[in-house]
N, C-alpha and C positions, 0 to 999 in steps of 0.2 A: 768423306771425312777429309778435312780439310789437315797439312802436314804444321804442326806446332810451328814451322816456320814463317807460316804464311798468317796466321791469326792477326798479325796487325793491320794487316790487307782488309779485314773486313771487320763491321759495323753490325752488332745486333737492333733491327730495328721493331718496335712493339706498335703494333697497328691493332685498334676496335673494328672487328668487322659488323656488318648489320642487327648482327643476334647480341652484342655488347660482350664478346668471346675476347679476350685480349690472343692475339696470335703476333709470334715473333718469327724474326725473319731475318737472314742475316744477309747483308746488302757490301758487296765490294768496292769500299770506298781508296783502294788503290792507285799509284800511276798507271796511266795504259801505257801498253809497250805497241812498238812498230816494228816492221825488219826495214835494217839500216846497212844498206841500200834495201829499197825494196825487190822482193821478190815475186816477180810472175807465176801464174797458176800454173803456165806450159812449164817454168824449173819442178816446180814443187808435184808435179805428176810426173815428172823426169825423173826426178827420186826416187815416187811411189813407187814407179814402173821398175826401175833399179833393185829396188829392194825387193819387190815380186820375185826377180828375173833370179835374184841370188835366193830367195827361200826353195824355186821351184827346182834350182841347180841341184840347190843341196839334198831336195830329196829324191832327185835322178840320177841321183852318182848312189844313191842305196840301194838302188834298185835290183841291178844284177849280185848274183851270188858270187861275188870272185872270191878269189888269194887275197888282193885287196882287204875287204870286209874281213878277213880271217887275220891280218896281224894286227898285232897290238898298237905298235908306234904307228900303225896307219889310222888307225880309227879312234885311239885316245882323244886327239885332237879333233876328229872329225865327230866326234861324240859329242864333244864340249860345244861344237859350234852352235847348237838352236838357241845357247842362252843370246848371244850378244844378237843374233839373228832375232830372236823376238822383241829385246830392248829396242834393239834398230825400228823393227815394225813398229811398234810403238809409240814409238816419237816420230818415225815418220805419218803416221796415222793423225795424232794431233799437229803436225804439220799442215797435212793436208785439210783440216775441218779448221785453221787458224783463221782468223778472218784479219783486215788489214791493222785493226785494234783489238791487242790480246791480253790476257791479265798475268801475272808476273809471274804465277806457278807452269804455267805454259811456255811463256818466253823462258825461262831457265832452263826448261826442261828440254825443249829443243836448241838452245845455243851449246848448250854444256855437255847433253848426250849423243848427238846424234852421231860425232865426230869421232869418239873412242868406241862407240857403237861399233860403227865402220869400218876401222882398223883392226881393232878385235876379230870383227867376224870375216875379213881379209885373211889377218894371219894363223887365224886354226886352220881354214882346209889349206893355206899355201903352204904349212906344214907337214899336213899331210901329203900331197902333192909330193914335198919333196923326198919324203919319207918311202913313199911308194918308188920312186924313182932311183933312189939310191940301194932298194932293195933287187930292183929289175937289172942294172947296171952289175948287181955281181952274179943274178943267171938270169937272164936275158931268153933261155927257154921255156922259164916258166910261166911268159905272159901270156894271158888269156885275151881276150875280145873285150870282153867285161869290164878289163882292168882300163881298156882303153877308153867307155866310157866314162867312169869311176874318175881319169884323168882330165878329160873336157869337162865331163860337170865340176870338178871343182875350182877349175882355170875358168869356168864362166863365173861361179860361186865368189870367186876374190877379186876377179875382172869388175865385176855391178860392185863388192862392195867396195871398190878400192876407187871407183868412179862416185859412188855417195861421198866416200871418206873426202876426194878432192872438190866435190861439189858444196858439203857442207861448210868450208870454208868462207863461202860467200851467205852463209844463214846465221846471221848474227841480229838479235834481237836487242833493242834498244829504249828506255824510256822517250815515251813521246815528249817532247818540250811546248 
């Protein structure tokens, strides 16, 4: 289904096929868009891979049972994170399937989300992150093994997305002229 915004984009057109059946058919008589500057296939799997590298983070820091998993101000945040994590996926997904002429519900959708995508899904677990860390700092006994990786998976989790977030800057789509 096509979003009420994009309806001027296309064109219902009624075609006779051989049986004398009228069938319609709705044909994108839109600008094509470009990425301006163009974008290589090795960027745009550089992202894919990014955004892999931050979904597989985030579900390896769940893994172990710690004290981590057990406070709240730790995993509120860490909770929240799959939403901007799958919008990211997402848009990176039709990034990657873009071909070098795109049609306008796509180019928007990758110029305008990829980038708050990214940030978002950066700053829940570097929240949590710091959350856990400021908990450790007042007993420092209590840290498990667990917690430690709980800490790297999410320092990788905000690493990929914060390298999409800076990479996306250069993924700006454009009317072709």
């Amino acid at each position: 289904m096509i979003p009420r915004k994009y309806l001027d984009d296309y064109k219902v057109v009624e075609q006779v096929d051989e049986r004398g059946r009228t069938r319609k058919e709705a044909v994108y008589v839109g600008g094509d868009f470009v990425f301006a500057p163009p974008l290589p296939k090795k960027e745009r799997w550089i992202i894919g891979g990014l955004c892999l590298a931050a979904i597989i983070a985030y579900a390896a820091a769940l893994v172990p049972a710690t004290r981590a998993t057990r406070m709240t101000y730790v995993m509120v945040p860490f909770i929240l994170t799959p939403v901007p994590l799958y919008l990211m996926a997402v848009v990176v997904i039709t990034l990657l399937r873009a071909d070098d002429i795109m049609i306008r519900y796509d180019a928007e959708r990758i110029s305008q989300r990829l980038a708050p995508c990214a940030i978002i899904a950066a700053i829940l677990p570097a929240a949590s992150f710091i959350g856990l860390v400021i908990a450790y700092m007042r007993s420092i006994e209590s840290f498990q093994s667990g917690d430690l990786i709980f800490c790297i998976m999410s320092v990788v989790s905000v690493a990929a997305s914060a390298v999409v977030f800076k990479m996306s800057r250069r993924v700006k789509a454009v009317r072709k002229t």
